[in-house]
N, C-alpha and C positions, 0 to 999 in steps of 0.2 A: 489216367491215361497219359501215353507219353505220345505228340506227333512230332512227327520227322517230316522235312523236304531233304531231300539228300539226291540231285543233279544228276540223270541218269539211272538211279537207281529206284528209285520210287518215293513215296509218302506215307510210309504206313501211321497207323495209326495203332501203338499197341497199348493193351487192357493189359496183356498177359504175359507173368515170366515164368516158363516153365523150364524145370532145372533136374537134371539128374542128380542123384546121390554121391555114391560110390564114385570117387578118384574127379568129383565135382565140386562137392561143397563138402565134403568129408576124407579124412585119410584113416585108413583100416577102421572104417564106422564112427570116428568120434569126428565131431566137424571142425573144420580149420577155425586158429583163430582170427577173429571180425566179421566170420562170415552171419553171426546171428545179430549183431548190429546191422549190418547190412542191409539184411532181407526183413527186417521191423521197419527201418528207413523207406527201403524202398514199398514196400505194403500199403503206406501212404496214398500211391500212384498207380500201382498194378496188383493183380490180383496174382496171389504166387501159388505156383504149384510145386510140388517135388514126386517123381516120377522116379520107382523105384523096386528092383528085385529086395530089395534090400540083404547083402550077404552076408551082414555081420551082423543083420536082426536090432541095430541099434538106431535105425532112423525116427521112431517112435519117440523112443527117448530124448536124442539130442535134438529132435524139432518139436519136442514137451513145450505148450506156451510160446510160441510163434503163430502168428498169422500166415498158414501156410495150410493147402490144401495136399495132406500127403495119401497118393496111391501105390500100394505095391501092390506091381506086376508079378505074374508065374514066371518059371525061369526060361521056359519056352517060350518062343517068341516073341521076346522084348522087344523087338525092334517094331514089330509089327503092330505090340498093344501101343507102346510109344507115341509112333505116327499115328493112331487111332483118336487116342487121347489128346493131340493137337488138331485133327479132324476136325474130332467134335465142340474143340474148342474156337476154332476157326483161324485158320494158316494167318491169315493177314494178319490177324490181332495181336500173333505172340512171339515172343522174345525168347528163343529156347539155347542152353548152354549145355552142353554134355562136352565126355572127353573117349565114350566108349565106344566100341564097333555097332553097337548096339542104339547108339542115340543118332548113326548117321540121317536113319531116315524123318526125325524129327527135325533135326538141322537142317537138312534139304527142305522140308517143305514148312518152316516157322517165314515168317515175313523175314527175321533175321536171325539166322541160326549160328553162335559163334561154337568153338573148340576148345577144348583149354589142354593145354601141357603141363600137365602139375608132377607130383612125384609119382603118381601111379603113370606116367604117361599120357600118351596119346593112339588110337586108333588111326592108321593111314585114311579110313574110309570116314573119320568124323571129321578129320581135319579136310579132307576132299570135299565136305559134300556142306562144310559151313562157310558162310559168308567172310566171319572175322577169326581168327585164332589169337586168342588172347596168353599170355604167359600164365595168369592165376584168375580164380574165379572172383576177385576184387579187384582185380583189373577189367572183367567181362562186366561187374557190377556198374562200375565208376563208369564205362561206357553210357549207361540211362541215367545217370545223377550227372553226367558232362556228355550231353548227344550230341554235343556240336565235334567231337572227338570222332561218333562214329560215321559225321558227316564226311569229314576229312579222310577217312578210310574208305567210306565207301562208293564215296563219288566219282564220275568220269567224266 
């Protein structure tokens, strides 16, 4: 568990990183590199999810041997199984990171839901509807291995 005081913004207390795939921790299916050091590092401390249509059928694969709880979703209403599955995970706990039109409603409703802008892009409505928009998803990481970072960002 990772807690925060962050001035105005609240204290969450998160258990949970839940993290989209596709144009997230991966580019056309194969995952970026550092991002599986990472999420072993950070496994440690949260309980990791990966939340995913998966469209190039290879998330199985490259999160083979990771501490990581992976779901794919139907390709209908992702946005909606999404937010479901932070639901029932419970909003305040989790730490959710997507870059899709499809992970906005995750990111709106995670205790802190950041965006990232990688090479697949960005969705207007993830970057809208999250808290931090980060440049990569090891920059979005480094954020809970240094939270005094996301203090600085998100305090008023």
């Amino acid at each position: 568990m990772i807690a925060l005081t962050i001035p105005g913004f609240g204290s969450p207390r998160l258990e949970h990183l839940v993290l989209d795939y596709n144009g997230t921790l991966c580019i056309d299916g194969r995952l970026l590199p550092g991002v599986r050091e990472a999420l072993a590092a950070l496994a440690e401390e949260l309980v990791i999810h990966v939340i995913t249509a998966d469209t190039f059928g290879l998330a199985g694969v490259e999160l083979a041997g990771l501490p990581v709880n992976l779901t794919i979703v139907a390709e209908a209403d992702q946005a909606e199984a999404k937010l479901a599955y932070i639901e029932r995970l419970g909003p305040a706990s989790v730490f959710a990171v997507g870059n899709g039109r499809n992970d906005r409603k995750m990111l709106a409703a995670a205790a802190i839901g950041v965006a990232l802008i990688q090479r697949e892009g960005a969705a207007a409505a993830a970057i809208a509807e999250a808290d931090v928009v980060a440049a990569g998803v090891l920059d979005a990481l480094e954020l809970l291995r240094h939270p005094k970072r996301l203090v600085a960002t998100l305090r008023s």
